[in-house]
C-alpha positions as CSV (number, residue, x, y, z in Angstrom):
1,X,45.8,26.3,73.3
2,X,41.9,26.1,75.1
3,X,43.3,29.3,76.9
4,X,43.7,30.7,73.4
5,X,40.4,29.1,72.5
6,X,38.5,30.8,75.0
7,X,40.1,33.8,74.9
8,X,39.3,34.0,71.4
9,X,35.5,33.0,72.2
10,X,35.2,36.0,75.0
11,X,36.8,39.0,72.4
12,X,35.2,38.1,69.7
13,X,31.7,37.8,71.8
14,X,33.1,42.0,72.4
15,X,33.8,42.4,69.5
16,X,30.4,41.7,68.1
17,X,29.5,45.8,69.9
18,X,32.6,47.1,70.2
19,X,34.6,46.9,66.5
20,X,38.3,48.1,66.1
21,X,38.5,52.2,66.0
22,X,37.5,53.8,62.7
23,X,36.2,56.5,61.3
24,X,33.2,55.5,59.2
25,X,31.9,57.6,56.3
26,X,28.7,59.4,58.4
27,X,31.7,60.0,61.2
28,X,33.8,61.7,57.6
29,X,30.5,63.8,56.5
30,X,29.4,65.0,60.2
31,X,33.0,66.3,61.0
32,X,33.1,67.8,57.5
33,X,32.2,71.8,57.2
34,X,30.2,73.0,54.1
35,X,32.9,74.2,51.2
36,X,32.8,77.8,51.0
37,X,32.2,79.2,47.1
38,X,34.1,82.3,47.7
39,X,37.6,80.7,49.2
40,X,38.1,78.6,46.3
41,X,40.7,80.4,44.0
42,X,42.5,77.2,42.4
43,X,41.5,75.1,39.6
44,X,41.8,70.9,40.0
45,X,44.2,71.2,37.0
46,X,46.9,72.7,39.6
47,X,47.0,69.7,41.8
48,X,47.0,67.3,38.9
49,X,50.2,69.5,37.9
50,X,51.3,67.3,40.9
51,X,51.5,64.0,39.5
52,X,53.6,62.4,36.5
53,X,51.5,62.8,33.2
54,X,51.4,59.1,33.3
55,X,50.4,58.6,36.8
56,X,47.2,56.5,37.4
57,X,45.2,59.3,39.3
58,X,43.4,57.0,42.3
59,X,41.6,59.9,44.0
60,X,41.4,64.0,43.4
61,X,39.0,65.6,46.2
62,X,38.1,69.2,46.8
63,X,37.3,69.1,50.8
64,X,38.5,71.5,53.9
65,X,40.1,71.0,56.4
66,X,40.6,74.0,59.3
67,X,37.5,75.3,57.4
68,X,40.0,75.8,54.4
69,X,39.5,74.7,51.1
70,X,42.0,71.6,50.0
71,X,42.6,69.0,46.9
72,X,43.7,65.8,48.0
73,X,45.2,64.3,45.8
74,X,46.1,60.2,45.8
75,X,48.4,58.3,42.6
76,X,49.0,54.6,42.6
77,X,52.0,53.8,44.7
78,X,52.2,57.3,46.5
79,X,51.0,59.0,49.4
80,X,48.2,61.5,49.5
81,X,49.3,64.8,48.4
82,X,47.3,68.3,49.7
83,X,47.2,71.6,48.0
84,X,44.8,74.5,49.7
85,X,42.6,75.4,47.1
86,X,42.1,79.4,48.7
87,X,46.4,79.8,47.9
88,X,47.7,77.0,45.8
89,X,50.1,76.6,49.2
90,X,51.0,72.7,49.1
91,X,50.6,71.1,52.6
92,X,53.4,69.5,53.2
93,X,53.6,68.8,56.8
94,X,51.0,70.0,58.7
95,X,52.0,72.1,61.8
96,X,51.0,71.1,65.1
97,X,48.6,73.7,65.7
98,X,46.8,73.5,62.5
99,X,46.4,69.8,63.5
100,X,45.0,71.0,66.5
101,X,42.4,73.7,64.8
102,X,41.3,70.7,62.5
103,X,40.5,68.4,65.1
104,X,38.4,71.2,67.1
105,X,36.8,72.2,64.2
106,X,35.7,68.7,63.1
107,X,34.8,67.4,66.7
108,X,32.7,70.7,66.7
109,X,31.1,70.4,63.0
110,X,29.9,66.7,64.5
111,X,28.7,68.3,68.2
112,X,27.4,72.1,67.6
113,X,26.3,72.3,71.1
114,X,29.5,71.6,72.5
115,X,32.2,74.1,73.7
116,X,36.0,72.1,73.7
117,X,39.7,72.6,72.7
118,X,41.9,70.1,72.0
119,X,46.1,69.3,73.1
120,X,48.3,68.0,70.7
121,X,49.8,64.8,72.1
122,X,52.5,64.1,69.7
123,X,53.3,63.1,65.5
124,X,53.6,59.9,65.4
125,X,54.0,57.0,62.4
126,X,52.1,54.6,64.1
127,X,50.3,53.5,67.4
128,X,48.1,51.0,68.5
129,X,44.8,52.7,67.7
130,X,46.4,53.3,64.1
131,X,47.7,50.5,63.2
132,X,45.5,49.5,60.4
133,X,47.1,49.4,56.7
134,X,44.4,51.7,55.2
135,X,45.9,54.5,56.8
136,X,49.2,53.8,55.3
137,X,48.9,57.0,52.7
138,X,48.1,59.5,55.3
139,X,51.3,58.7,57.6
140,X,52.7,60.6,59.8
141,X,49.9,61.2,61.9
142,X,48.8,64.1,64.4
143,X,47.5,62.8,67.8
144,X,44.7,65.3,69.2
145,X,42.8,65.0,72.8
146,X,39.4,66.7,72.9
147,X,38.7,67.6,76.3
148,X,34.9,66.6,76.1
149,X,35.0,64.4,79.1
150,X,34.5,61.3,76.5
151,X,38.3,61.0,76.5
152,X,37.9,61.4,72.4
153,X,41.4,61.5,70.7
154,X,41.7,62.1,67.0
155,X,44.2,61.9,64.6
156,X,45.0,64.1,61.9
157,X,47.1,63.4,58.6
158,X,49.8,65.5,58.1
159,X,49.8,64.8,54.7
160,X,45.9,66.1,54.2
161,X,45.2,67.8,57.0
162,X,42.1,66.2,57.9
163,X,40.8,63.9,60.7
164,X,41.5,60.2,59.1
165,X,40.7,58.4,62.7
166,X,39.0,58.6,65.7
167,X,38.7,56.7,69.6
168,X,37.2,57.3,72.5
169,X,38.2,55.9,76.4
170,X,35.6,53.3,76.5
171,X,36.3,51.8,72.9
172,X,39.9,52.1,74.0
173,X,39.1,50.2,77.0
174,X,36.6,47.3,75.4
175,X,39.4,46.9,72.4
176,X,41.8,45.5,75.3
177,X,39.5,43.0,75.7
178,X,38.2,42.7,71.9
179,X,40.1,43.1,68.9
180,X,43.3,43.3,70.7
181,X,42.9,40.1,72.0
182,X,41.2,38.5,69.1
183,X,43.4,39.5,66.5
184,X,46.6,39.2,69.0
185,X,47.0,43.1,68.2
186,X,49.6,44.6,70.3
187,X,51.5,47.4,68.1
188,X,54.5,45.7,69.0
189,X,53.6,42.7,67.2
190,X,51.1,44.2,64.4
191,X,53.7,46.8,63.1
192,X,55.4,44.0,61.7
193,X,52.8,42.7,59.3
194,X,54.8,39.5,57.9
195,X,55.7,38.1,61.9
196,X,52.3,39.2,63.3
197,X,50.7,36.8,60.0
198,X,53.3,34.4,61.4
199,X,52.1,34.5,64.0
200,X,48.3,34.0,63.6
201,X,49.1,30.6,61.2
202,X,51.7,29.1,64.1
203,X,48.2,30.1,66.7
204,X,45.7,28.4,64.2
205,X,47.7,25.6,63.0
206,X,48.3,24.6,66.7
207,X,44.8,24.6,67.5
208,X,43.9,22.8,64.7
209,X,46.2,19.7,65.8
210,X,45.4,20.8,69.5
211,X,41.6,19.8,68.0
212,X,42.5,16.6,65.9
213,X,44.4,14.9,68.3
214,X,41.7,15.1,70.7
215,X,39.2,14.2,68.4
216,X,41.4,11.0,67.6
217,X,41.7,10.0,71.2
218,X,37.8,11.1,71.8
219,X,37.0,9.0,68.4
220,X,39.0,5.9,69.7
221,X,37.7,5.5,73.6
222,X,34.2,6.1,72.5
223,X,32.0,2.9,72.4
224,X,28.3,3.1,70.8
225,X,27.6,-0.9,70.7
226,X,29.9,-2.2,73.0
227,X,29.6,0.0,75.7
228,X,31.7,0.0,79.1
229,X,31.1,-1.9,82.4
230,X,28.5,0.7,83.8
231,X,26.9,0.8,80.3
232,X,28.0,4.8,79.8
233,X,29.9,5.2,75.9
234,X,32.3,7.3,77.7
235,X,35.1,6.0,79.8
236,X,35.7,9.0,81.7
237,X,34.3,10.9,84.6
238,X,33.3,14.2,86.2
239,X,35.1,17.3,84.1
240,X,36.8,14.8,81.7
241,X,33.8,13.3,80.4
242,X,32.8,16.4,80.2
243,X,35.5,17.9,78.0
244,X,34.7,14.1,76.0
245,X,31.0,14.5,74.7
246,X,31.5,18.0,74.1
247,X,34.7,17.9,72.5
248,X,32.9,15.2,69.5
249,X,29.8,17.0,69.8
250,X,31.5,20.1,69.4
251,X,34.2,19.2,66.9
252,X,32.9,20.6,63.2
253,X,32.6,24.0,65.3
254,X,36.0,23.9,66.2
255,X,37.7,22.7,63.2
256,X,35.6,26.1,61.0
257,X,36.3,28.1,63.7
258,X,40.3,27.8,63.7
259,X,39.8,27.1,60.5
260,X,38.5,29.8,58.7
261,X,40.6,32.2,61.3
262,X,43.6,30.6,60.0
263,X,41.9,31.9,56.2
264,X,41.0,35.7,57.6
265,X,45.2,36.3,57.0
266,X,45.3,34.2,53.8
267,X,48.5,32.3,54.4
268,X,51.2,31.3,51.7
269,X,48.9,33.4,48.9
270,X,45.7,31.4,48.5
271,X,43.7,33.8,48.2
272,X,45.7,35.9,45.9
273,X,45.0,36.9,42.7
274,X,47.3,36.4,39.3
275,X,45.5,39.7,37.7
276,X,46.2,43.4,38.8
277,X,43.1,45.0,40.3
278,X,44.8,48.5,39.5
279,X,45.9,47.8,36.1
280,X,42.3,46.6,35.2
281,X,40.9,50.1,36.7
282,X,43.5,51.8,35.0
283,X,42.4,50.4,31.8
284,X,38.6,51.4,32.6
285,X,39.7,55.0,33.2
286,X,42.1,55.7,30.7
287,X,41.3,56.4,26.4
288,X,43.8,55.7,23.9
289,X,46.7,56.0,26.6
290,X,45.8,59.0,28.5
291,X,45.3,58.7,31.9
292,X,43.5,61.8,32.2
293,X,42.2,64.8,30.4
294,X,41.6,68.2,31.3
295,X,39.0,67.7,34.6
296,X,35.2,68.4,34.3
297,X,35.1,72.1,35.7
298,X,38.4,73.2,35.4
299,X,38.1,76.6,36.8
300,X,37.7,78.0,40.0
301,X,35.0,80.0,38.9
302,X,32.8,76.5,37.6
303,X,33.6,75.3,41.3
304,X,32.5,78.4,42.9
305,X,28.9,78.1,40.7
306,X,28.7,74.1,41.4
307,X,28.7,75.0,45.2
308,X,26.2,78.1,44.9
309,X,23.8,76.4,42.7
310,X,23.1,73.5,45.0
311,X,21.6,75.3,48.1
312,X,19.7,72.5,49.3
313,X,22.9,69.7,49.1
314,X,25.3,71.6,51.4
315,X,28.4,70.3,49.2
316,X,31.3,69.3,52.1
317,X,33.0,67.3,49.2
318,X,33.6,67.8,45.3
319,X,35.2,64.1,43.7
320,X,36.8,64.0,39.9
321,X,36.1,60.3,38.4
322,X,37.4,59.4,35.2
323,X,35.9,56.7,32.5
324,X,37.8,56.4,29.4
325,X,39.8,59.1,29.6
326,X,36.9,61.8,30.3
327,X,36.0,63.4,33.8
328,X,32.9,64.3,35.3
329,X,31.9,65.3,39.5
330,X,29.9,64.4,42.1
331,X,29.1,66.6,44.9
332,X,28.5,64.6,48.6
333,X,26.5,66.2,51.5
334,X,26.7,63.0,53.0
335,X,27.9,59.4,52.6
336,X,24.3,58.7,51.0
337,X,23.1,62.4,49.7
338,X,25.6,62.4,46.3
339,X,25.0,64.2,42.9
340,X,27.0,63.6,40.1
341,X,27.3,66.3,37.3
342,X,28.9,65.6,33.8
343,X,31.2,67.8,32.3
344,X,29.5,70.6,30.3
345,X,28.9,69.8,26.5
346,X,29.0,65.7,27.3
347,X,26.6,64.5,24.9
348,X,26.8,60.6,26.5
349,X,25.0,60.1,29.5
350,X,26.9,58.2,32.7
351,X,25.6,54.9,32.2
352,X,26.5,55.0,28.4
353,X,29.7,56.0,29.4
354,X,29.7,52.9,31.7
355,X,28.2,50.6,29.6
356,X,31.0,51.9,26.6
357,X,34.1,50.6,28.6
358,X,33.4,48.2,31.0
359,X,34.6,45.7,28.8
360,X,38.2,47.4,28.7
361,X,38.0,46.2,32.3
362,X,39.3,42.4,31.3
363,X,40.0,43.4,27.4
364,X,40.7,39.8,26.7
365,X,37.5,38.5,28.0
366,X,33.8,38.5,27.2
367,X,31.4,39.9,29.8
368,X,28.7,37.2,31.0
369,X,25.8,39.3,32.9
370,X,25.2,42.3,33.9
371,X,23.1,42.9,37.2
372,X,21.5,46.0,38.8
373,X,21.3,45.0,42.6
374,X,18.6,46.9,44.6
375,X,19.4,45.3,47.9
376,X,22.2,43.7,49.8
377,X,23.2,40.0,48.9
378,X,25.9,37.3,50.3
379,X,28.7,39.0,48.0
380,X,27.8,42.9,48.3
381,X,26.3,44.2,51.8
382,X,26.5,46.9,54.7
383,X,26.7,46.4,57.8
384,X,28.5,47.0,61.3
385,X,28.5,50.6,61.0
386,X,30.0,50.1,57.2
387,X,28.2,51.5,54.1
388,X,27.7,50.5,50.9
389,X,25.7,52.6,48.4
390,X,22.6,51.1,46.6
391,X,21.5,50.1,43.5
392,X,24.9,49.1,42.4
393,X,26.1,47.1,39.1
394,X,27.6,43.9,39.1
395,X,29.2,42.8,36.0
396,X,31.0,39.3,35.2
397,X,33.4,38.1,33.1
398,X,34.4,34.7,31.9
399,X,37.9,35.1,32.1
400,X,40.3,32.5,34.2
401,X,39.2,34.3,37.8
402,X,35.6,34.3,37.0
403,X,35.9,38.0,37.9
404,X,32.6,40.3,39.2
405,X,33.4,43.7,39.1
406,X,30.6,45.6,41.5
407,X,30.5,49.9,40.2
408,X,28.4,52.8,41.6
409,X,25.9,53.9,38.6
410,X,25.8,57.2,40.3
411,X,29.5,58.2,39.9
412,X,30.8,55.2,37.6
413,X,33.3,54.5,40.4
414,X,34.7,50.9,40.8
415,X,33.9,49.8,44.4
416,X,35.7,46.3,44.1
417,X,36.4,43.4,42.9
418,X,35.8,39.4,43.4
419,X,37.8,36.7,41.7
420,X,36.6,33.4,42.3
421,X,39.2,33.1,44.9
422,X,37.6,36.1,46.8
423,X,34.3,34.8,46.7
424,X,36.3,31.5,48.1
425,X,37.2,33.5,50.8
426,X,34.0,35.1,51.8
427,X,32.8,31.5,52.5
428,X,35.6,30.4,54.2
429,X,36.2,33.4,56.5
430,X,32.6,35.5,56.9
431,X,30.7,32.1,56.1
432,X,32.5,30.1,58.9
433,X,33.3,32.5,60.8
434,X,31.3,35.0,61.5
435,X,28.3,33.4,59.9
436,X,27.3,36.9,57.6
437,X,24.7,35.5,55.8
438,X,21.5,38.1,55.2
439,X,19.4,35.6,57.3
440,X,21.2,35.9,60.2
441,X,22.8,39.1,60.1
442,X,19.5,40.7,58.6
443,X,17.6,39.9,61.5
444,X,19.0,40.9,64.5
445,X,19.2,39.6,67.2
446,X,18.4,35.9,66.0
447,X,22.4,36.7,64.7
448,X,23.9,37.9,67.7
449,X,22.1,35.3,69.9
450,X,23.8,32.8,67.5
451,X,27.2,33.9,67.9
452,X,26.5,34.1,71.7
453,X,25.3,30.7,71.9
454,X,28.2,28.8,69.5
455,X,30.8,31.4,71.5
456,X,29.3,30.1,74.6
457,X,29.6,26.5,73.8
458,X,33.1,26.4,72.9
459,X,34.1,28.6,75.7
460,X,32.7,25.7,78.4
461,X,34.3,23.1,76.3
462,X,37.8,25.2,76.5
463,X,37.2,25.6,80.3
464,X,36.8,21.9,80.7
465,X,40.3,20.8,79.4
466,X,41.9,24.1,81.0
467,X,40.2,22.4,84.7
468,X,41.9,19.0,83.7
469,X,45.3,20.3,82.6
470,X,45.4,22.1,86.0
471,X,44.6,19.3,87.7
472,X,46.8,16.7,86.5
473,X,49.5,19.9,87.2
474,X,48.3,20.2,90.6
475,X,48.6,16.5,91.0
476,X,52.4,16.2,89.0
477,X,53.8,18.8,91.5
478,X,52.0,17.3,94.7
479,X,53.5,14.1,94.3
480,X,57.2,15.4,93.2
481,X,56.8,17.7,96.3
């Protein structure tokens, strides 16, 4: 188990500068091409046609892909759905070589200066750069190597058409000895969600008794008042006593550490909520028990004029949102440059529109607060290459969860949700941890040096025992021999 232990202290050390492959929302934008007014021929109204009439409508996006115009289109419980927007043409599955002009075109979009082409290397479900759950819609995927010298590899959905992930050679390589290791990630394993969660609790849970027997035995052969012969507290010698103080001095670290790795997988449900987070969205979006209505800008021609009449917000990406039961846009240029437009002839503005059905949110409960939030805070905040858009609301209820509910004023969106459990975990988990508090991880590098430092320290303390166990192994097949 300290083998574990110090693995665990050396890839997650890694993985503090080298995180798991993904493609992060600037990575999205960059790779994105400018939609272009005049290929837009279909309305949003045709891929809705799509979707049951009482479908809960997650997502509908007007994007490219190949430099072609496309709706995405995601309902609860499905997989995305993709119609071309120039010919109505559904997507489907994606051929090989339009995967192929995709990935081009995006690794281009993101690097102008650079001339490259790209092999297909296969359609495959799942691998071990794609293994996350997030990109469970989007499967199968297209597997696409850029020759730029970077060893860049992309994948492409063949349910969207669009670049959903991307790795290069030397994240591949640090991953073998990061995430991989830390989250005991081979695909073999991680495939299988319920055996690889096994897994992790049957690694924690040993550690933990691993740590509390030794603190037992360290607890009992130390002596503070009456002290041994040669006055030391310690009975031990060399590496032992070694692996002795720093085992007691060390043990609060190593009971949070296993600990609150044991919560990251939340074993046996504690962390799981009694309330649906998609019913309560549903609720938020829906009027009088419609889903949708007719979509803000309905024709290709209002799409066509949205796009023109923005000249200085190159528009890569058109979303529909819905709050009780009536649509409105916003137009992104980039993960942070976002205009949202209400439908023509709305006569509420967004935030009344907002402020009118939160409540539907938990209809059974009274809201307690409402808070604008102009900066990052323990339970909403960005970093590690992750972003998180600014001033957001936070509204909570006083139902059973103690739910906060954080939403995007700009767009009306619901960004997530914490029950009190949730919030539980953060402590447990990023709190123990990772320690991703704002005064640490705000002011880098007093974090990183941290992390180094308490990494550091249980890695010598693993080393010790690992030295002793050998020895007394060395010494148990010596004498048999």
């Amino acid at each position: 188990m300290c083998l574990f232990l110090a693995m665990w202290c050396v890839s997650g050390v890694v993985m503090m500068y080298v995180g798991f492959p993904e493609l992060t929302q600037d990575e999205h934008y960059a790779g994105l091409e400018p939609l272009s007014a005049d290929r837009i021929h279909v309305g949003p109204e045709t891929p809705l046609a799509l979707a049951d009439s009482e479908a809960h409508i997650e997502q509908l996006l007007l994007t490219s892909s190949a430099g072609r115009p496309v709706y995405l289109l995601k309902v609860e419980g499905i997989s995305w759905q993709g119609m071309y927007a120039d010919t109505g043409a559904r997507i489907g599955q994606l051929p090989d070589q339009a995967a192929v002009a995709e990935a081009v075109g995006f690794y281009k979009a993101q690097h102008p200066n650079k001339t490259v082409t790209g092999e297909h290397l296969g359609q495959l479900h799942i691998d071990q750069w794609s293994v996350s759950d997030s990109l469970h819609p989007y499967r199968p995927l297209h597997r696409v190597a850029i020759n730029d010298g970077m060893g860049t590899e992309l994948y492409v959905s063949s349910l969207t058409g669009q670049v959903v992930r991307d790795t290069r050679r030397s994240e591949r390589i640090w991953n073998w000895l990061g995430a991989n290791l830390h989250w005991i990630y081979p695909v073999q394993l991680r495939k299988h969600r319920s055996t690889w969660e096994n897994v992790i609790i049957v690694l924690a849970l040993l550690g933990l008794v691993s740590v509390i027997t030794g603190a037992i035995i360290g607890f009992t052969r130390l002596r503070l008042k009456r002290k041994y012969r040669d006055g030391a507290c310690s009975p031990y010698r060399g590496m032992t006593k070694y692996h002795h103080v720093l085992g007691l001095l060390g043990l609060l670290l190593l009971l949070t550490f296993l600990l609150s790795g044991l919560m990251s997988v939340g074993p046996w449900g504690v962390f799981d909520s009694n309330s649906s987070f998609a019913e309560q969205r549903q609720r938020y979006q829906q009027q009088d028990g419609m889903l949708r209505s007719a979509p803000a800008y309905a024709r290709p021609e209002d799409i066509r004029q949205l796009i023109r009449e923005n000249p200085r917000l190159p528009v890569k990406q058109i979303a529909w949102h819905w709050i009780g039961g009536k649509s409105h846009v916003s137009l992104h240029g980039s993960a942070r440059g976002v205009q949202h437009l209400l439908a023509v002839g709305e006569t509420q503005s967004l935030a009344q529109r907002i402020q009118g059905h939160t409540a539907k949110l938990i209809p059974s409960s009274s809201i307690l607060d409402w808070q604008q939030l102009d900066s990052y805070d323990l339970y909403y905040s960005s970093h590690h290459n992750s972003y998180r858009p600014l001033p957001v609301l936070r509204v909570k209820f006083d139902d059973a969860e103690a739910t906060w509910f954080h939403i995007d004023p700009s767009t009306g969106q619901i960004l997530n949700r914490l029950t009190d459990r949730d919030r539980l975990k953060r402590w447990i988990y990023k709190g123990l941890h990772t320690f991703d508090f704002p005064l640490l991880i705000g002011n880098r590098p007093a974090w990183d040096l941290w992390m180094i430092f308490l990494c550091s320290a249980v890695f010598v303390f693993s080393v010790t025992s690992v030295v002793i166990a050998f020895k007394h192994l060395v010494k148990g097949w010596l004498s048999k021999g």
